[in-house]
KEMI-816617 format. One line per field, with one value per residue (C-alpha): x, y, z; residue number from 0. Coordinates in nm, 3 decimals, m for minus. Each point is the difference from the previous one (the first is absolute). Layout:
east: (X; ...) $
north: (Y; ...) $
up: (Z; ...) $
seq: (NUM; ...) $
end
This chain:
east: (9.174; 0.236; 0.077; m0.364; 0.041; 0.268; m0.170; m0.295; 0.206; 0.177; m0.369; m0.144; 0.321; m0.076; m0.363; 0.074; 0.297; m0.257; m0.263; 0.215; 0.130; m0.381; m0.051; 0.310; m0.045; m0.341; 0.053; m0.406; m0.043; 0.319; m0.092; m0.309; 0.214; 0.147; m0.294; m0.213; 0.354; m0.051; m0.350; 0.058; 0.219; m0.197; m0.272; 0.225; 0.068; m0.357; m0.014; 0.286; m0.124; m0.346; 0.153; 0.193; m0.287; m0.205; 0.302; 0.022; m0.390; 0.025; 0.313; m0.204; m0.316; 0.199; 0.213; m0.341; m0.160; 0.313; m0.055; m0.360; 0.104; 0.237; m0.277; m0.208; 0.244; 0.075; 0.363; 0.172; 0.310; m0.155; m0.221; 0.317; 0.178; m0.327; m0.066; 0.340; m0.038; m0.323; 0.168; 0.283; m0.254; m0.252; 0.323; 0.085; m0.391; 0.062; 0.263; m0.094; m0.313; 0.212; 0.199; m0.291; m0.152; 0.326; 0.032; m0.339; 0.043; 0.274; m0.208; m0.244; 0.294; 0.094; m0.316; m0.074; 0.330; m0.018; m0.328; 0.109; 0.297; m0.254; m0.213; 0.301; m0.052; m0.286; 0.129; 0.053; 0.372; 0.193; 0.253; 0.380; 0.093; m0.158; 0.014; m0.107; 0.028; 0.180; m0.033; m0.010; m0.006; 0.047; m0.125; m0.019; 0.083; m0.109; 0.217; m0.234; m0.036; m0.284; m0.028; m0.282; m0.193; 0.073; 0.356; 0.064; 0.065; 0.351; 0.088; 0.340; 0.003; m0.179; 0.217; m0.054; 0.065; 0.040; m0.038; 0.248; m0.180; m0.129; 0.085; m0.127; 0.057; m0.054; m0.046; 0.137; m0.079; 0.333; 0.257; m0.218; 0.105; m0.051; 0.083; m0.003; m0.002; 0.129; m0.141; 0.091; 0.064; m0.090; m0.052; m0.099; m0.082; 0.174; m0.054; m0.242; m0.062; m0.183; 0.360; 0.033; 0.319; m0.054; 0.178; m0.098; 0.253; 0.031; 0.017; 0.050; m0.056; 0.066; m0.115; 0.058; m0.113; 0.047; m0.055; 0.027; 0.129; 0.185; m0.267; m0.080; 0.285; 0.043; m0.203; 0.126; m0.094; 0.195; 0.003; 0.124; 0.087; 0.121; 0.388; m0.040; m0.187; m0.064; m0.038; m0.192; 0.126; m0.246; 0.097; m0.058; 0.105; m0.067; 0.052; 0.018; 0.035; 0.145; 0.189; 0.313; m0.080; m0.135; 0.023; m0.061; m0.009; 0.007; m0.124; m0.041; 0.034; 0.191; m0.079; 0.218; 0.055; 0.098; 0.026; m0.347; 0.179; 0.168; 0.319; 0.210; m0.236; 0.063; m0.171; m0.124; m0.016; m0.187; 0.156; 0.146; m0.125; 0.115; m0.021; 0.022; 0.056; m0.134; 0.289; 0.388; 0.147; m0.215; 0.148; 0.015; m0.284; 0.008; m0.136; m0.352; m0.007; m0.082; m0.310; m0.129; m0.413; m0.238; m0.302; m0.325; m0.089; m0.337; m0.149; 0.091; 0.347; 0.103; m0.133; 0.219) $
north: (3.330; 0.034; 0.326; 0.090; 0.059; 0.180; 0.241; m0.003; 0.132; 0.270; 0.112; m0.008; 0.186; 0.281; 0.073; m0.005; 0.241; 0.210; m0.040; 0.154; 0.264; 0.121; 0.009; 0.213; 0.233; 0.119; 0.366; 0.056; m0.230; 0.175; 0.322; m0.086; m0.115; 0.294; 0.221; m0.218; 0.113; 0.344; m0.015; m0.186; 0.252; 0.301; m0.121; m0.053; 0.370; 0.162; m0.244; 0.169; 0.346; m0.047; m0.132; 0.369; 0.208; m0.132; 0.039; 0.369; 0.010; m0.151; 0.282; 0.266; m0.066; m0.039; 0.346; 0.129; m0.114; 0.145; 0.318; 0.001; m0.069; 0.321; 0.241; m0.139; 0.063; 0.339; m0.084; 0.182; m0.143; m0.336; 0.147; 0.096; m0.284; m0.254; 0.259; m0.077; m0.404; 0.004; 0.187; m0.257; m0.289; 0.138; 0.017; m0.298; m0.204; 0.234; m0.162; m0.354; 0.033; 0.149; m0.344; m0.247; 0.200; m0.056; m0.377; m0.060; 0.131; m0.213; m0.295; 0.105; 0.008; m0.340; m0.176; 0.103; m0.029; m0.390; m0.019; 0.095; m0.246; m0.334; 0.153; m0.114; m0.378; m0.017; 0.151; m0.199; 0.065; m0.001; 0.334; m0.106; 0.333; 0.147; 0.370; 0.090; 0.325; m0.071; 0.388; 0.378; 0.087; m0.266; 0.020; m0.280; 0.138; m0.200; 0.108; 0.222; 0.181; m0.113; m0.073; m0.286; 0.105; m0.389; m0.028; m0.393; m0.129; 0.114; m0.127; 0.091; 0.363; 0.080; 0.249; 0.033; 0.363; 0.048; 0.329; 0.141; m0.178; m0.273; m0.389; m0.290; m0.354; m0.197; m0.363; m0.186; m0.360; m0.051; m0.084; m0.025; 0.417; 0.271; 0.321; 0.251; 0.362; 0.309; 0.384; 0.225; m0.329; m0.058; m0.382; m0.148; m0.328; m0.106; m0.346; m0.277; m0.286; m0.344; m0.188; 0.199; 0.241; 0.314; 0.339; 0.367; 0.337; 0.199; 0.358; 0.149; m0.061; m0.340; m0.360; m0.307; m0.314; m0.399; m0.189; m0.420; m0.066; m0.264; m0.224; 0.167; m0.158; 0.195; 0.276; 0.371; 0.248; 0.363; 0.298; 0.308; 0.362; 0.268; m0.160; m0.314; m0.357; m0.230; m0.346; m0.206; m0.364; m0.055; 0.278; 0.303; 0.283; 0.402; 0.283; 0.331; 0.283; 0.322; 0.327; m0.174; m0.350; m0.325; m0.212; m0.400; m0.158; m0.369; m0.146; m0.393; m0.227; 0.198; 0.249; 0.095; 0.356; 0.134; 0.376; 0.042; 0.050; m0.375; m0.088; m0.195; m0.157; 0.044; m0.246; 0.134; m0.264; 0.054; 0.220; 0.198; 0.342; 0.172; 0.376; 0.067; 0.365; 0.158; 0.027; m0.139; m0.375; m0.173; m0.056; m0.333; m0.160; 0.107; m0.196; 0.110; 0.224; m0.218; 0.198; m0.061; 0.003; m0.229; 0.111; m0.195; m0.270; m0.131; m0.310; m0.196; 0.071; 0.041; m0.401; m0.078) $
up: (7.830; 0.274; m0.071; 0.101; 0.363; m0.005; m0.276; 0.243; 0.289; m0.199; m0.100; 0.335; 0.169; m0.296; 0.078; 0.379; m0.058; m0.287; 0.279; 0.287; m0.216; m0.080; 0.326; 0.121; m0.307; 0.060; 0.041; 0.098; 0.330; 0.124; m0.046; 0.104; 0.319; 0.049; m0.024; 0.282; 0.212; m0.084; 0.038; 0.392; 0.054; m0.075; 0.220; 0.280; m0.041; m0.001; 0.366; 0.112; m0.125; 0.175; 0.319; m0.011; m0.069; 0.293; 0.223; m0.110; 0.090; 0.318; 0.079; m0.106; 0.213; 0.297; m0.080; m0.058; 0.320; 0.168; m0.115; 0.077; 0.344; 0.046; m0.193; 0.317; 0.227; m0.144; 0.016; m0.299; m0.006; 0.003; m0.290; m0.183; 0.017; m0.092; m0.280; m0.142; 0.015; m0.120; m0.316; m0.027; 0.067; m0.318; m0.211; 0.059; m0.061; m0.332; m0.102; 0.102; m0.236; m0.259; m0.009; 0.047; m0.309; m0.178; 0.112; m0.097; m0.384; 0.001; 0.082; m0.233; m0.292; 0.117; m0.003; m0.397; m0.065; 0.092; m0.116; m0.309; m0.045; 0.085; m0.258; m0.230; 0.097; m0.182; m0.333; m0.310; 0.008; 0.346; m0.021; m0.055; 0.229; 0.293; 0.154; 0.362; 0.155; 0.346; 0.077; m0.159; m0.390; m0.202; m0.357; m0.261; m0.372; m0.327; m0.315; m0.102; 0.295; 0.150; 0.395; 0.101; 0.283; 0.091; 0.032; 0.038; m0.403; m0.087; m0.407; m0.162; m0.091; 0.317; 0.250; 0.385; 0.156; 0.384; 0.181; 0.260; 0.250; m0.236; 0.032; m0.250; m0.049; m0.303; m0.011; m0.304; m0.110; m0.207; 0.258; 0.329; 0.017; 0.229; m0.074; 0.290; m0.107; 0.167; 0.013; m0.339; m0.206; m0.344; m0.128; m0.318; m0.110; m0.305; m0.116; 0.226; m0.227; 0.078; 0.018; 0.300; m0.125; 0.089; m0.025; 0.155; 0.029; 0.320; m0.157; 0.345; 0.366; 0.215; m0.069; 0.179; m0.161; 0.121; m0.231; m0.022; m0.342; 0.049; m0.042; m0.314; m0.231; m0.294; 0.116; m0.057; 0.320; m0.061; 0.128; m0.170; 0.091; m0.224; 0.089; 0.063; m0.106; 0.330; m0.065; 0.316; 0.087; 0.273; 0.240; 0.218; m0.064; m0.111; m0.189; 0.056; m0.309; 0.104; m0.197; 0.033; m0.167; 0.116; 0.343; 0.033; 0.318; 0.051; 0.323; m0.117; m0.333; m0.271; m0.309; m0.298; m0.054; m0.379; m0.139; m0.146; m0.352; 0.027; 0.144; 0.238; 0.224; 0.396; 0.249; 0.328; 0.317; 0.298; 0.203; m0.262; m0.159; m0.304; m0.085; m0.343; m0.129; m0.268; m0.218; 0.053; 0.126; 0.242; 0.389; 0.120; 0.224; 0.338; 0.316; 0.110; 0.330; 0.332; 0.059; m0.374; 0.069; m0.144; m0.122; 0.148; m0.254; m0.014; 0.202; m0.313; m0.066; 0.352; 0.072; m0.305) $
seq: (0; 1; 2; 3; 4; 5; 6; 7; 8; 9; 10; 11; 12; 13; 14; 15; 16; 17; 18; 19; 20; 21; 22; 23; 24; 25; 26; 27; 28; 29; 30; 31; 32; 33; 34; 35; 36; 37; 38; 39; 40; 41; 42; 43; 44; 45; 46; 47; 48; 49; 50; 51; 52; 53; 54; 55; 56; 57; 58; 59; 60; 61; 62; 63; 64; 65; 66; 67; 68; 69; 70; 71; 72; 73; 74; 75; 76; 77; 78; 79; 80; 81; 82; 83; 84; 85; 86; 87; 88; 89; 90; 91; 92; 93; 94; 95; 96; 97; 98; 99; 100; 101; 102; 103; 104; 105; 106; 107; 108; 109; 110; 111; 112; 113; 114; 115; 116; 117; 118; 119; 120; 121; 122; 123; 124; 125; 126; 127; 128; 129; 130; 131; 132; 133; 134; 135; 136; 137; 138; 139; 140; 141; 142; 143; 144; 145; 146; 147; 148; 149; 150; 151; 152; 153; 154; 155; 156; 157; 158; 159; 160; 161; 162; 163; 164; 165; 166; 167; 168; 169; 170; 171; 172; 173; 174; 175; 176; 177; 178; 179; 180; 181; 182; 183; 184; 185; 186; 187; 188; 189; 190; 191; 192; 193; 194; 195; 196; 197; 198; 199; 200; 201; 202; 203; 204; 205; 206; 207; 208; 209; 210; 211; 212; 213; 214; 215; 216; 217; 218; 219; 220; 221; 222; 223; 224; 225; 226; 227; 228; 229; 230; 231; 232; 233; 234; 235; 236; 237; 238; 239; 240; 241; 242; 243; 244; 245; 246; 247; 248; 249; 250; 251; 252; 253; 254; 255; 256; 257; 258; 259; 260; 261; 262; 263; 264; 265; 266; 267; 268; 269; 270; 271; 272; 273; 274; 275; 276; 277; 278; 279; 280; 281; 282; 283; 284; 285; 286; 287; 288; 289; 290; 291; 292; 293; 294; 295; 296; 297; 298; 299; 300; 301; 302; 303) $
end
């Protein structure tokens, strides 16, 4: 009987601890999150884009008035001159309108595209993986080739393709993850299981990923390329996959770097970067650069 209450505490600490780790591995509300940022964002730019145009408006009717004066005055130089600006000042109302137009799809694209990721809270099954579109081409590929007009549920098998000027991030549950990806890259999802291990291969392009596995004991979170296999340990850090091999960059916790055929594990610390060829010995670590850039993390992560 005495052993009771201290079987009861055990208990309780494990559902808080299972409780807390629900809650930080719910890859929906944060990309929900992330889209109301994108979404604030976008709106702040169709304000901006309107304030312009009407500025360009107000320019042109006073050009306009200006040269109405010299026609008056019969003043050709004047004429010339006004004539010129008035030119300039259309040009520029064009192009004003051209960007509120622009700004305003954009808003449009956000709105469904948040719309469609609260839809999700009311399915059956919560997804383990989320995909937004942070900007340009950014296609979501099942196994058999088929692209979802919706592009939020990534499942293992499932491959996200940026354009040159395209920029995603997915959202997983296993791990607390964010993966941030870069134009031209090439990203599939491997493995994303219920006991939270998950595994996805960055064909080609530039990740980076933070990731909080160290309260996920026992947990596997890798990375491959075509050279290497990255291990997370609760970190920061990216990848970039190039002609001439593979580059990891650490900028807090740790990973664990191995030739994707097996091998002599090397472990990367923050600060440290690795680039691994495609073929010969590997060079030692190397300190990161002092002006090493970090990538904006969402509202979540960055309160973390």
């Amino acid at each position: 009987m005495k052993a009771l209450p201290r079987t009861l505490r055990l208990l309780s600490l494990m559902l808080a601890l299972a409780a807390g780790s629900a809650q930080a591995a719910d890859a929906l509300d944060r990309a929900i999150a992330h889209a109301e940022t994108l979404q604030t964002q976008a709106l702040g730019a169709v304000a901006v884009a309107e304030r312009a145009v009407a500025e360009a408006q107000a320019d042109l009717r006073v050009v306009r008035g200006i040269e109405a004066d010299a026609r008056r005055a019969r003043d050709q130089a004047a004429i010339t001159v006004a004539a010129e600006a008035a030119q300039q000042a259309q040009a520029l109302e064009r192009e004003t309108e051209r960007n509120l137009t622009l700004a305003r799809s954009l808003l449009d694209m956000r709105v469904k595209a948040l719309a469609n990721l609260r839809s999700w809270t009311r399915a059956d099954r919560r997804p383990r993986a989320v995909l937004v579109a942070d900007s340009g081409q950014v296609r979501h590929i099942t196994p058999g080739g088929y692209e979802p007009p919706d592009l939020p549920a990534m499942r293992a098998g499932d491959t996200v393709k940026t354009g040159p000027d395209g920029r995603a991030r997915l959202f997983v549950s296993g791990g607390d993850g964010e993966v941030a990806l870069g134009a031209n890259s090439s990203y599939t999802v491997n493995k994303d299981d219920a006991d939270g291990n998950f595994e996805a291969q960055l064909e080609e392009g530039a990740m980076r990923l933070r990731a909080l596995i160290r309260s996920k004991v026992g947990k596997k979170f890798e990375v491959r390329t075509p050279t290497v296999a990255i291990a997370v340990r609760g970190t920061d850090y990216s990848a970039s996959v190039g002609a001439a091999g593979t580059e990891v960059k650490v900028y807090s916790g740790e990973v664990a770097v191995t030739p994707a055929t097996g091998g002599t594990e090397v472990l990367l610390k923050a600060g440290e970067r690795l680039t691994v060829p495609l073929q010969g010995p590997w060079p030692a670590p190397q300190p990161l650069p002092a002006d090493a850039v970090e990538l904006p993390w969402s509202v979540d992560h960055a309160q973390r």
